[in-house]
FIKOLZA-1660 file (N, C-alpha, C; in steps of 0.1 Angstrom, whole numbers, plus 5000, padded with zeros to 4 digits):
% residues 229
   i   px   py   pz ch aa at
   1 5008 4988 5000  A  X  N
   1 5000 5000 5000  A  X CA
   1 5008 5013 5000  A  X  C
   2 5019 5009 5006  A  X  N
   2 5027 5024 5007  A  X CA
   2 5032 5031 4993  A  X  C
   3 5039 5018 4986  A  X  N
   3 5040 5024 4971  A  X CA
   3 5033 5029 4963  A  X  C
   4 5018 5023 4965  A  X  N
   4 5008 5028 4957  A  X CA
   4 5005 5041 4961  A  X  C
   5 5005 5044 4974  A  X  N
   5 5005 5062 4977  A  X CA
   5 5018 5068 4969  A  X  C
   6 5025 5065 4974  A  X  N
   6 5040 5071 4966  A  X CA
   6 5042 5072 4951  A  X  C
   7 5035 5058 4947  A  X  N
   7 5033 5066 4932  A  X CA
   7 5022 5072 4926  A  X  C
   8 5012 5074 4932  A  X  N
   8 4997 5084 4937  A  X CA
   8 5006 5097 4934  A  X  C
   9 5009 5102 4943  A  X  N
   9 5016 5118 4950  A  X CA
   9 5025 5121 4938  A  X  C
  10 5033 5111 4930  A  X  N
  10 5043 5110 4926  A  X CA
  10 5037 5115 4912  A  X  C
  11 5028 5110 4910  A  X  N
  11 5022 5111 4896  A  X CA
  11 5011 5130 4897  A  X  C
  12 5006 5127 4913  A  X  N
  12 5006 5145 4914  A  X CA
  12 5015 5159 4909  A  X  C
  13 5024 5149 4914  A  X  N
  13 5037 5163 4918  A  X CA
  13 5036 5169 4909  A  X  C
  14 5035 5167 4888  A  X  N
  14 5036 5180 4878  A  X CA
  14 5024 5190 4884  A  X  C
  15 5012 5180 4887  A  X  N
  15 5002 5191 4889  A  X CA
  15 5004 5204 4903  A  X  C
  16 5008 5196 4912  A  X  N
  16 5008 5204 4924  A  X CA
  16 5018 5213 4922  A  X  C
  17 5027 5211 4912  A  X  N
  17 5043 5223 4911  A  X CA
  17 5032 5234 4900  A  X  C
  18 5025 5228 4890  A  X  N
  18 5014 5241 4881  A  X CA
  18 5003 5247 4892  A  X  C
  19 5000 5240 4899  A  X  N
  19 4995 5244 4911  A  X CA
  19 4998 5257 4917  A  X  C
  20 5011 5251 4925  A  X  N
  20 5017 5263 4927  A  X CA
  20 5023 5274 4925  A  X  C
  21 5028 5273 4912  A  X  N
  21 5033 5284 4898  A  X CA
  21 5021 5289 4899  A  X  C
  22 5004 5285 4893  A  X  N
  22 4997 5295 4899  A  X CA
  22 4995 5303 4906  A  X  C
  23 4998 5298 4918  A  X  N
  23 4993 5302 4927  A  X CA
  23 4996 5313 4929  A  X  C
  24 5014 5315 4933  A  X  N
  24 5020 5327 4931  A  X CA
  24 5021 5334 4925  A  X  C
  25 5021 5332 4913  A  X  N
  25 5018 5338 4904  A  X CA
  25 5005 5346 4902  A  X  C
  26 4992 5344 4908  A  X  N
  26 4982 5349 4909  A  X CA
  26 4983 5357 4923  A  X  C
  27 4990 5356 4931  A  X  N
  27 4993 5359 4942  A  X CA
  27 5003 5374 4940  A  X  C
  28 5012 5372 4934  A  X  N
  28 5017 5384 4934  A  X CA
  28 5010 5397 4926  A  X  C
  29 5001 5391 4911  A  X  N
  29 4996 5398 4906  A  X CA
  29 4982 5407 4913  A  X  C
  30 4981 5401 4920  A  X  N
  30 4967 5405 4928  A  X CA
  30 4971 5417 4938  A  X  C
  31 4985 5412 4945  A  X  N
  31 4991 5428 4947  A  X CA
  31 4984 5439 4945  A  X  C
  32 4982 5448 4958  A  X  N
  32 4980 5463 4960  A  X CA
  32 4992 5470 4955  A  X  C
  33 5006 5463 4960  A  X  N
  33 5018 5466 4961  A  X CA
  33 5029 5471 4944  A  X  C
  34 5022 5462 4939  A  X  N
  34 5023 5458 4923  A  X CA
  34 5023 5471 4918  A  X  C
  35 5007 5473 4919  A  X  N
  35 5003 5484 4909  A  X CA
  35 5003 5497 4917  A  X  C
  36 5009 5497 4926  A  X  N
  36 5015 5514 4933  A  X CA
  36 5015 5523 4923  A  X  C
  37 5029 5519 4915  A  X  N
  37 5037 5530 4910  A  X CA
  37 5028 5533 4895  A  X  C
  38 5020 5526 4889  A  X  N
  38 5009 5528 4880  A  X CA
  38 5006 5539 4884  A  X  C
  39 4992 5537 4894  A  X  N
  39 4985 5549 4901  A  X CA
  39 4991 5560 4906  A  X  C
  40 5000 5557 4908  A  X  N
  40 5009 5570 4917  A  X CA
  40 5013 5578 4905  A  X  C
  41 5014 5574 4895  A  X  N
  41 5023 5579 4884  A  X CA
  41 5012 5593 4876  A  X  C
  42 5002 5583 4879  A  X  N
  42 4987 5592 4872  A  X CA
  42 4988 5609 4879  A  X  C
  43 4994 5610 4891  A  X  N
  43 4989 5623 4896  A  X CA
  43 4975 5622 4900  A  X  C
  44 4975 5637 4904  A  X  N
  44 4960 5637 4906  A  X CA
  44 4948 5644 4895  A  X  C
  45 4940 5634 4892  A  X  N
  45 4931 5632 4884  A  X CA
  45 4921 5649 4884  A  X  C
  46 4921 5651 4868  A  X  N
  46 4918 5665 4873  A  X CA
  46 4900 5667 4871  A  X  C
  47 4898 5677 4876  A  X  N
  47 4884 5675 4868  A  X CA
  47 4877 5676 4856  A  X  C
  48 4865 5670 4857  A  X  N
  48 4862 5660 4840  A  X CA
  48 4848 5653 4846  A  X  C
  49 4843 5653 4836  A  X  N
  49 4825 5643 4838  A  X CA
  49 4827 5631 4838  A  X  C
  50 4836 5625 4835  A  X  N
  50 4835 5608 4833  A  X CA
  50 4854 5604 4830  A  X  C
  51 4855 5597 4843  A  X  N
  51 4866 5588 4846  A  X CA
  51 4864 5573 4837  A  X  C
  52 4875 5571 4827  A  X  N
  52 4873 5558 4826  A  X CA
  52 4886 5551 4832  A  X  C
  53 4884 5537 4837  A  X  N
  53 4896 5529 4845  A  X CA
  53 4893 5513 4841  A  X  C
  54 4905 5506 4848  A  X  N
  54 4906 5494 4845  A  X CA
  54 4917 5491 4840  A  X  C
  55 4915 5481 4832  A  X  N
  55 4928 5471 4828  A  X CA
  55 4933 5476 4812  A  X  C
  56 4940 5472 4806  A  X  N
  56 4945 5471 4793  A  X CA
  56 4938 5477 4783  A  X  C
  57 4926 5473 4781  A  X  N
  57 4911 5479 4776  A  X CA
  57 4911 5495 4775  A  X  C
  58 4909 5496 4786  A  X  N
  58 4912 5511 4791  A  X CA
  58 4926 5520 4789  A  X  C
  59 4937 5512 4792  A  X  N
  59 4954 5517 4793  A  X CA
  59 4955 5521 4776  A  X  C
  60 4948 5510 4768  A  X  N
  60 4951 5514 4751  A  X CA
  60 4942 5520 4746  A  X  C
  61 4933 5527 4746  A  X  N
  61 4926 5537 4745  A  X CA
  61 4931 5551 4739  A  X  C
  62 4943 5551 4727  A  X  N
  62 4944 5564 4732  A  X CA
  62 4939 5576 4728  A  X  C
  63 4933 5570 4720  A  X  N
  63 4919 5579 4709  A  X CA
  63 4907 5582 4724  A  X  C
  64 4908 5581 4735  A  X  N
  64 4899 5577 4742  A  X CA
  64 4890 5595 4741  A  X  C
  65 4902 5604 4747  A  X  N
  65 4893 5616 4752  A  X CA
  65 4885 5623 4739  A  X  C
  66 4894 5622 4725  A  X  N
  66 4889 5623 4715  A  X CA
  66 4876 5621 4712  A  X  C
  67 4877 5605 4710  A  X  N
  67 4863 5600 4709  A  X CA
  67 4849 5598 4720  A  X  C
  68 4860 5603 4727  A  X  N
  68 4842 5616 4737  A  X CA
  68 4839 5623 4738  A  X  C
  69 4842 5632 4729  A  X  N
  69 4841 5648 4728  A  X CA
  69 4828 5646 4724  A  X  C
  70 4824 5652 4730  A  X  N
  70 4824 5666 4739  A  X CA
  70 4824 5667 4751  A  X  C
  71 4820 5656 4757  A  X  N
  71 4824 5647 4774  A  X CA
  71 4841 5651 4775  A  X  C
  72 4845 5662 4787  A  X  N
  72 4855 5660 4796  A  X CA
  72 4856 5645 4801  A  X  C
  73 4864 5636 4796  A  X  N
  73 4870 5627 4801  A  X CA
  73 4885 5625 4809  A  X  C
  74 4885 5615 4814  A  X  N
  74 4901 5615 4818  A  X CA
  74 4904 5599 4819  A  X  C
  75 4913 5596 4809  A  X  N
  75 4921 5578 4808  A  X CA
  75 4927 5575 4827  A  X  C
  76 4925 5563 4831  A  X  N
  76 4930 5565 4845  A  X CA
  76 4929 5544 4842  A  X  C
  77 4932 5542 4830  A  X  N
  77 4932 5524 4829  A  X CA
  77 4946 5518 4835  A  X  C
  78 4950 5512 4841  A  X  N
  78 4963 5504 4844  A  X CA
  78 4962 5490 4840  A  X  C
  79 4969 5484 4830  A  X  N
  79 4973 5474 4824  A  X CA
  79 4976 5465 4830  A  X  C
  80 4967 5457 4828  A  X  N
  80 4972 5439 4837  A  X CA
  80 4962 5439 4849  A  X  C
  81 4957 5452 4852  A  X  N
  81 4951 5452 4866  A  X CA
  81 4939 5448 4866  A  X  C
  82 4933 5446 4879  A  X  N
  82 4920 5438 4881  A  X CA
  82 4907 5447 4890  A  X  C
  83 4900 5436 4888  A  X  N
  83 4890 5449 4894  A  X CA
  83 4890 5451 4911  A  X  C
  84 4899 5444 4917  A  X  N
  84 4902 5450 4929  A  X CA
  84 4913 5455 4933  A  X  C
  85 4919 5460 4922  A  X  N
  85 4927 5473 4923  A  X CA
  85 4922 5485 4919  A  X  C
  86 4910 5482 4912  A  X  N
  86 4902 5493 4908  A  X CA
  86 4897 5502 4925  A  X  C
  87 4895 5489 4932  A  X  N
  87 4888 5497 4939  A  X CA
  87 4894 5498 4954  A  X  C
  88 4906 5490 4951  A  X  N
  88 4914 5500 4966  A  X CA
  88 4920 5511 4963  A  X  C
  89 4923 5513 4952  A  X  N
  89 4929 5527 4948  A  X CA
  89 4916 5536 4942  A  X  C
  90 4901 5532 4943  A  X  N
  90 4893 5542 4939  A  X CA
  90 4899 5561 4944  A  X  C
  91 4900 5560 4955  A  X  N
  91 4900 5576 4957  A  X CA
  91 4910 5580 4948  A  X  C
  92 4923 5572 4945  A  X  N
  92 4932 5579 4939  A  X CA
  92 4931 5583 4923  A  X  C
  93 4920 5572 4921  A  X  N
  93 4917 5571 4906  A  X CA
  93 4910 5582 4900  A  X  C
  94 4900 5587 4908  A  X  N
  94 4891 5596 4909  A  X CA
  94 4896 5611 4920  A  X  C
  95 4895 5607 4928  A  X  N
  95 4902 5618 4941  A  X CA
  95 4895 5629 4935  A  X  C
  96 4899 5645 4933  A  X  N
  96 4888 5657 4935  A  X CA
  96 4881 5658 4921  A  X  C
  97 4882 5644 4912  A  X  N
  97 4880 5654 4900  A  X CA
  97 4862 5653 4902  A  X  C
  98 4856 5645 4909  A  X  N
  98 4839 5649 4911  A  X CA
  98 4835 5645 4901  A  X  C
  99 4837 5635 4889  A  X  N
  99 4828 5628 4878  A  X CA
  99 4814 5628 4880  A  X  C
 100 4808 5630 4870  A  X  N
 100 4794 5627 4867  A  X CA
 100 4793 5606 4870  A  X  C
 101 4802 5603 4863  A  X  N
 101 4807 5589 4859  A  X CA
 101 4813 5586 4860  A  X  C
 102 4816 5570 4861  A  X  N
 102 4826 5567 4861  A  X CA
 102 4822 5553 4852  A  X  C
 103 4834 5550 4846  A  X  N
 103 4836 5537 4835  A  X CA
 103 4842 5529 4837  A  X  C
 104 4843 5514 4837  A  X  N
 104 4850 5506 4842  A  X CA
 104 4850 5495 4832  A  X  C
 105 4867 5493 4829  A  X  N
 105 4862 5483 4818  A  X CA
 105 4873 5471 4826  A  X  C
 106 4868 5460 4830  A  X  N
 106 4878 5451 4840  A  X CA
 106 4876 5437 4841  A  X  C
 107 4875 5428 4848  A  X  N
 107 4875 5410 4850  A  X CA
 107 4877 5403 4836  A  X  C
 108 4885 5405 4835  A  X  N
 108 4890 5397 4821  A  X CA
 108 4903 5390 4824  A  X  C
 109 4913 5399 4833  A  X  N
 109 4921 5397 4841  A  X CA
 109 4918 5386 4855  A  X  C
 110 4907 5394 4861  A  X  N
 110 4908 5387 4874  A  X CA
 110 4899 5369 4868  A  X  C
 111 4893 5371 4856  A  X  N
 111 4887 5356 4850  A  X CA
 111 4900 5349 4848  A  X  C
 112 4908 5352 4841  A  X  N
 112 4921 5347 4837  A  X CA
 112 4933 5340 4842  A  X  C
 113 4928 5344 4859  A  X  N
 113 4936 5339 4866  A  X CA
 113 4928 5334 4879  A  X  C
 114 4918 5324 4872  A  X  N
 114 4911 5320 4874  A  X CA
 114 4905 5321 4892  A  X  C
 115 4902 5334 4895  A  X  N
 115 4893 5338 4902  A  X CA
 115 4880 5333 4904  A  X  C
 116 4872 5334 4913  A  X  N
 116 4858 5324 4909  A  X CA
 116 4850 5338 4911  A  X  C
 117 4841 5337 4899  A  X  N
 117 4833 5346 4895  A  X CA
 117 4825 5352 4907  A  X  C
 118 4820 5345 4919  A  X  N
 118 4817 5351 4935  A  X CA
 118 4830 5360 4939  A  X  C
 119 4838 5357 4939  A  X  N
 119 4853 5366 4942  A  X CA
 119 4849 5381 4936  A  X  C
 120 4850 5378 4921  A  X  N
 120 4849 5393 4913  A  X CA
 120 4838 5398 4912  A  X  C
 121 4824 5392 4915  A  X  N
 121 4814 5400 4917  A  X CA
 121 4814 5408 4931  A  X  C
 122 4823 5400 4942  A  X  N
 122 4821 5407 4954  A  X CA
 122 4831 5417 4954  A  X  C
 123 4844 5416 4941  A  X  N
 123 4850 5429 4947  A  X CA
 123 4844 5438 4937  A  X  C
 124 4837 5439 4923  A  X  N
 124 4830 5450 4922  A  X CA
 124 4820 5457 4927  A  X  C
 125 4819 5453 4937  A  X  N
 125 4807 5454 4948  A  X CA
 125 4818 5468 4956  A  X  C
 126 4832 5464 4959  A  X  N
 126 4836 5471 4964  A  X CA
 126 4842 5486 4957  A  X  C
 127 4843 5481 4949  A  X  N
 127 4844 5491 4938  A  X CA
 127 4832 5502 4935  A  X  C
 128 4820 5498 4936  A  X  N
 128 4812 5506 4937  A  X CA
 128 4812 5511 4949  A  X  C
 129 4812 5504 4958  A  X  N
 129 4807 5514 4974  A  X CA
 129 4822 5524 4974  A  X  C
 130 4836 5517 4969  A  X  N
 130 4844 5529 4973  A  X CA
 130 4840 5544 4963  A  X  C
 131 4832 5542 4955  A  X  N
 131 4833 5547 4942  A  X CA
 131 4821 5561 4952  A  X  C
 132 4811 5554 4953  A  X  N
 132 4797 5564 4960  A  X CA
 132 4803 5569 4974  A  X  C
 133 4814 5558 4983  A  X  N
 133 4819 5569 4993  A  X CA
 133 4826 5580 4995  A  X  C
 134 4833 5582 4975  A  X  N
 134 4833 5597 4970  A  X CA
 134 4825 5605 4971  A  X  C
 135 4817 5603 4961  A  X  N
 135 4798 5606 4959  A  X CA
 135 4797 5598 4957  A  X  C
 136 4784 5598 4964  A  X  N
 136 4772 5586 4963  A  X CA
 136 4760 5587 4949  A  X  C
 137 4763 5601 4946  A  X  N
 137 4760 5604 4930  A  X CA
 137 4765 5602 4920  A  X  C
 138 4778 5598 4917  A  X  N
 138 4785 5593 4905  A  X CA
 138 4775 5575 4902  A  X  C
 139 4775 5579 4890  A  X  N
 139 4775 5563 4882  A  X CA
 139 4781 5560 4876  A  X  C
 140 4783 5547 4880  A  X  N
 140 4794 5538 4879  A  X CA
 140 4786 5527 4870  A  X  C
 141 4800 5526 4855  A  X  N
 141 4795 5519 4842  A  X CA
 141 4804 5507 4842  A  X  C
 142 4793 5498 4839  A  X  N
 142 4806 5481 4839  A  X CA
 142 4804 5481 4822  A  X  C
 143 4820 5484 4818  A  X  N
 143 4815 5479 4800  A  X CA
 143 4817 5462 4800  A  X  C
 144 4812 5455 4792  A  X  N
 144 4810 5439 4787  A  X CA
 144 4823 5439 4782  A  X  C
 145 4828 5424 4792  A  X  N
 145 4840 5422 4789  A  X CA
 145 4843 5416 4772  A  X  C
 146 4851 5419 4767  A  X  N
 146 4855 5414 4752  A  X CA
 146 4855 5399 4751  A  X  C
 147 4851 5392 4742  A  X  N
 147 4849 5382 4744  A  X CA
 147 4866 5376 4733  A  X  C
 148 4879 5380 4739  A  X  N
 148 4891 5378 4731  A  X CA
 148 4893 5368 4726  A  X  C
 149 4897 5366 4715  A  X  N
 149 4903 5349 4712  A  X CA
 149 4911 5340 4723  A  X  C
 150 4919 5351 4727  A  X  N
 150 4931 5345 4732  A  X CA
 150 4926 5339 4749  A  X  C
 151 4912 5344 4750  A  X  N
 151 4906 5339 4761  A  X CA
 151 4897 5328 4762  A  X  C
 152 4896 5322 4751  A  X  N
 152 4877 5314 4748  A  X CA
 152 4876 5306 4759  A  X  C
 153 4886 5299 4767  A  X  N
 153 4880 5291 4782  A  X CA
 153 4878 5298 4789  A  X  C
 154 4877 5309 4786  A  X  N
 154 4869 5318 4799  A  X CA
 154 4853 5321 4796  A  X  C
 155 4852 5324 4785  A  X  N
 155 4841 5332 4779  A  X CA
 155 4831 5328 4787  A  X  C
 156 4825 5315 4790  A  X  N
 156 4817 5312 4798  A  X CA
 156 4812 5320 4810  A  X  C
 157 4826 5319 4820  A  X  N
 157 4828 5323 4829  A  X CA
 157 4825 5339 4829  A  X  C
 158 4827 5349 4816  A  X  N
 158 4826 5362 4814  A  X CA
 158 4810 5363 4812  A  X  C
 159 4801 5358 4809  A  X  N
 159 4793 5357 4806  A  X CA
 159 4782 5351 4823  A  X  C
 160 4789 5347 4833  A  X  N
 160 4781 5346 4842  A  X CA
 160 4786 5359 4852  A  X  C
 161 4795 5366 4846  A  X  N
 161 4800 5377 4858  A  X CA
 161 4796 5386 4853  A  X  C
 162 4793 5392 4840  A  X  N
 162 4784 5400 4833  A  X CA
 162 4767 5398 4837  A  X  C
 163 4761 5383 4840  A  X  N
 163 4752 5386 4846  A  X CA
 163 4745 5389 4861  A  X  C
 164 4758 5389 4869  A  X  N
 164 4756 5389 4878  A  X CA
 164 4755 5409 4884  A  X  C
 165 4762 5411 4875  A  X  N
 165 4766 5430 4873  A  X CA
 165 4752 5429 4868  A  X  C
 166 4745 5428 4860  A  X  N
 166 4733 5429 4853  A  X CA
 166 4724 5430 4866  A  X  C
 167 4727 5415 4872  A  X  N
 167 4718 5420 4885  A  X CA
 167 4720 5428 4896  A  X  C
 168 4729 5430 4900  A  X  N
 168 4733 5446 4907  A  X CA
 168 4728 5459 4903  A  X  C
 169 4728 5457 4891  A  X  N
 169 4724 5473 4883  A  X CA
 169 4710 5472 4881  A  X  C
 170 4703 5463 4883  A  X  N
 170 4691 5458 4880  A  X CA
 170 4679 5466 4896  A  X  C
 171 4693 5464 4906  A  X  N
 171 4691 5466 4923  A  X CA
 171 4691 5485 4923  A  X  C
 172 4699 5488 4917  A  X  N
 172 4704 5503 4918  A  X CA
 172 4708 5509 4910  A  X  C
 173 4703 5521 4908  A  X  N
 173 4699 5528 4895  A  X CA
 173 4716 5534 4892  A  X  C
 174 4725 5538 4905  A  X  N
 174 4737 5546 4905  A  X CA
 174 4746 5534 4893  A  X  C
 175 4743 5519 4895  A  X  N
 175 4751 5512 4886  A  X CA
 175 4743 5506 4873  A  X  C
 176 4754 5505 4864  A  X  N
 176 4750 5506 4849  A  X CA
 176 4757 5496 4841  A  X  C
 177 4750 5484 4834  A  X  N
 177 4756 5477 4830  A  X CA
 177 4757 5480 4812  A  X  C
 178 4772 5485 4803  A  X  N
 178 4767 5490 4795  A  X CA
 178 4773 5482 4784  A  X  C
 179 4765 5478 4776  A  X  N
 179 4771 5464 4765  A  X CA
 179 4774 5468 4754  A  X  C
 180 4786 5471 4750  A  X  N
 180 4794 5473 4739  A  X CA
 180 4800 5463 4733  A  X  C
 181 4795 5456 4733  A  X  N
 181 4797 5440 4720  A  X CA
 181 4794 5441 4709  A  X  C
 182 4780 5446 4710  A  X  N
 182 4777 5444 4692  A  X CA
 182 4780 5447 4683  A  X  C
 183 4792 5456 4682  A  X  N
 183 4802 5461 4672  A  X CA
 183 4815 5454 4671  A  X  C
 184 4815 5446 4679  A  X  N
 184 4832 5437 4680  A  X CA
 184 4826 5424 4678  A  X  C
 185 4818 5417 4683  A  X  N
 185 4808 5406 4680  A  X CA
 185 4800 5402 4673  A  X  C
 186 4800 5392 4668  A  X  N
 186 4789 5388 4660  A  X CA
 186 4774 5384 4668  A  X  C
 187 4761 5381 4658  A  X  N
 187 4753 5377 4667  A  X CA
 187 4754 5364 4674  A  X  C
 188 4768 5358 4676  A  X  N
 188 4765 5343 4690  A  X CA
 188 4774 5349 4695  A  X  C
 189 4780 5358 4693  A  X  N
 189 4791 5364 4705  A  X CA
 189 4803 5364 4707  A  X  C
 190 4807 5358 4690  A  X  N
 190 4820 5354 4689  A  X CA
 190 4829 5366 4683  A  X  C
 191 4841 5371 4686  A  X  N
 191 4847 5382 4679  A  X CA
 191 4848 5384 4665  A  X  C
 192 4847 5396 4662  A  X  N
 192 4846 5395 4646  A  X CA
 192 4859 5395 4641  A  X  C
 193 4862 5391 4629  A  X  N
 193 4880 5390 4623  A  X CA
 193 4879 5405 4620  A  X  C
 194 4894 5411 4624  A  X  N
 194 4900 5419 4625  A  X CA
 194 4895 5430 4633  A  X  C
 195 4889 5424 4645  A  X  N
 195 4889 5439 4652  A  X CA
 195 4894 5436 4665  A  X  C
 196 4908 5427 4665  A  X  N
 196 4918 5425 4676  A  X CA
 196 4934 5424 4668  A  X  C
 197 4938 5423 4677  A  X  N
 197 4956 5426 4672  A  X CA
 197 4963 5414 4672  A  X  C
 198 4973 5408 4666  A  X  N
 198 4981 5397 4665  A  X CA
 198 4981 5392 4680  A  X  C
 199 4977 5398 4691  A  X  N
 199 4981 5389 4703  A  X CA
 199 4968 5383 4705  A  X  C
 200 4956 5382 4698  A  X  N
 200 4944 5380 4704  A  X CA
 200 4931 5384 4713  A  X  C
 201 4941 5397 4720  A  X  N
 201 4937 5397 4734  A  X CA
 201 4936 5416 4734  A  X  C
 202 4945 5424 4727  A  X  N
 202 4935 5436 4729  A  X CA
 202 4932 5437 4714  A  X  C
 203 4921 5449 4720  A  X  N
 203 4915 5455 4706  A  X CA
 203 4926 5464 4692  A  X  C
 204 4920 5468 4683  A  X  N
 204 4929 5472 4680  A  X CA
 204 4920 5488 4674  A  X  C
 205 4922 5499 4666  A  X  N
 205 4915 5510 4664  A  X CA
 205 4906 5512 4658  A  X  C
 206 4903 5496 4651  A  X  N
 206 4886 5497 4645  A  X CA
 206 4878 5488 4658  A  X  C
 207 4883 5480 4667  A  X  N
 207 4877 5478 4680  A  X CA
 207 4874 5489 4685  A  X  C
 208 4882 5499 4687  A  X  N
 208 4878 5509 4695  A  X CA
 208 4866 5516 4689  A  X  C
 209 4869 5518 4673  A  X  N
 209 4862 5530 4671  A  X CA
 209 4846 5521 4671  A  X  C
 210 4848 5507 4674  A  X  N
 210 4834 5499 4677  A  X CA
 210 4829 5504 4693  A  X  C
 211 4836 5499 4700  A  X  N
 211 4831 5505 4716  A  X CA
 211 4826 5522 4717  A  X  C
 212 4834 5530 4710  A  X  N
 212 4835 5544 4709  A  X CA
 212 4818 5547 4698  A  X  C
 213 4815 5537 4691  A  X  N
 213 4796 5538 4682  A  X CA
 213 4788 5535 4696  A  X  C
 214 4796 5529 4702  A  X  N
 214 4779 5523 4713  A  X CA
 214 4784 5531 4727  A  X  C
 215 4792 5535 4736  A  X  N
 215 4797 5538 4747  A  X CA
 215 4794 5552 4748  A  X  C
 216 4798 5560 4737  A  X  N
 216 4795 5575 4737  A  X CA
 216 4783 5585 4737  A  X  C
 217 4774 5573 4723  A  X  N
 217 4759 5582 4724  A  X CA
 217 4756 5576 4739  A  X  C
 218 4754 5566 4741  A  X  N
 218 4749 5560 4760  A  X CA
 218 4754 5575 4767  A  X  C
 219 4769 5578 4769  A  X  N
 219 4769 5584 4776  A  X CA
 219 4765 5597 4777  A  X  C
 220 4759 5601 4766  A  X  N
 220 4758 5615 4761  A  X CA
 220 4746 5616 4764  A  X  C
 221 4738 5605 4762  A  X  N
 221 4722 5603 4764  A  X CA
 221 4718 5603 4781  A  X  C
 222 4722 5599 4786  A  X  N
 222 4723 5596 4798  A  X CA
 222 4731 5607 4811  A  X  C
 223 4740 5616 4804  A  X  N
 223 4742 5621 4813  A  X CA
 223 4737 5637 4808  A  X  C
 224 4728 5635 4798  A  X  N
 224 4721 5651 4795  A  X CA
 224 4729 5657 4784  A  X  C
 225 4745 5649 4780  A  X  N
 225 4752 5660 4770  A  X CA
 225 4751 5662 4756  A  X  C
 226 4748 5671 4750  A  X  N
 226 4744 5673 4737  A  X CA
 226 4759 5674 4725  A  X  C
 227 4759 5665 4718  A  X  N
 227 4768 5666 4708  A  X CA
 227 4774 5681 4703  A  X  C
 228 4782 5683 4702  A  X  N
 228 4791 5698 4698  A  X CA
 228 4785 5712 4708  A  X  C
 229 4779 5703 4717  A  X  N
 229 4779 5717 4727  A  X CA
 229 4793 5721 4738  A  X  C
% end
């Protein structure tokens, strides 16, 4: 019997060493510590109607303020980050600039590293309450995570954390779930060719100028602002 345990464990061990490479690996990224010098680097965020933040999504944007004109915006995305870095550094992300809104494009990361979808709905949970313990008047926008090539064992999983934001926003008018797919997606939800970049995984500037057709009238409609005013 003893061998048979020993070659049991033995036959574990590649998994328990990927195991643990995860682990760490998910461990150091999750770091507050990590993404310091990101945020710190932003300064202080000036004022502007709508904050957009998050991961990668957001960081490549750089057409961003452009393509919200006439909305004062301000880029404040940090690359690689997750959505609970969003929201231990909320004050810093936002701090005096007093947004109408705020934007949040995020969990694509925290899916990726395989977080369980209860984890990341509860830290955008936190994310919003740090968000309203600024004002409790800002609204706060979850954009629909991209459904990337280079991610498709997740997509599932994007798709139950998307509904669960659905139901939060469903609860409270301050949060907004806002779906910009249908210009990067086909109708089953699969990415369309050529509106991502050789790595799979971001968009590339006809992606954008897809989220920028659906993202902008929303916000223009919604927060009262009239085109070329």
């Amino acid at each position: 019997m003893p061998h048979v345990v020993g070659e049991t464990l033995a036959a574990l061990a590649p998994l328990a060493t990927v195991g643990a490479a995860l682990f760490g690996v998910r461990t150091l990224l999750s770091s507050w510590i990590l993404w310091w010098p990101s945020v710190r680097a932003f300064g202080e965020t000036p004022p502007c109607e709508v904050v957009f933040t998050g991961s990668s999504s957001i960081t490549y944007w750089h057409s961003l303020e452009a393509d919200m004109a006439p909305l004062r915006v301000v880029n404040r995305g940090f690359g690689g980050s997750m959505i609970r870095h969003a929201a231990r550094y909320a004050d810093r992300l936002i701090g005096r600039a007093r947004p109408r809104a705020v934007v949040i494009s995020a969990g694509s990361n925290d899916l990726a590293l395989f977080f369980r979808v209860a984890t990341i709905e509860r830290d955008f949970r936190r994310f919003v309450a740090a968000v309203h313990a600024i004002d409790p008047e800002i609204v706060v926008y979850f954009v629909s995570i991209n459904r990337a090539p280079a991610r498709v064992v997740h997509w599932w999983r994007m798709r139950s954390l998307e509904e669960r934001v659905r139901a939060i926003a469903a609860s409270d008018p301050r949060v907004r779930y806002l779906d910009a797919s249908g210009p990067v997606h086909d109708a089953k939800g699969r990415p369309r060719f050529g509106f991502f970049g050789l790595d799979g995984l971001h968009m590339n500037q006809r992606g954008y100028a897809g989220w920028t057709s659906v993202i902008r009238p929303r916000l223009l409609t919604d927060l009262g602002a009239q085109p070329g005013r």
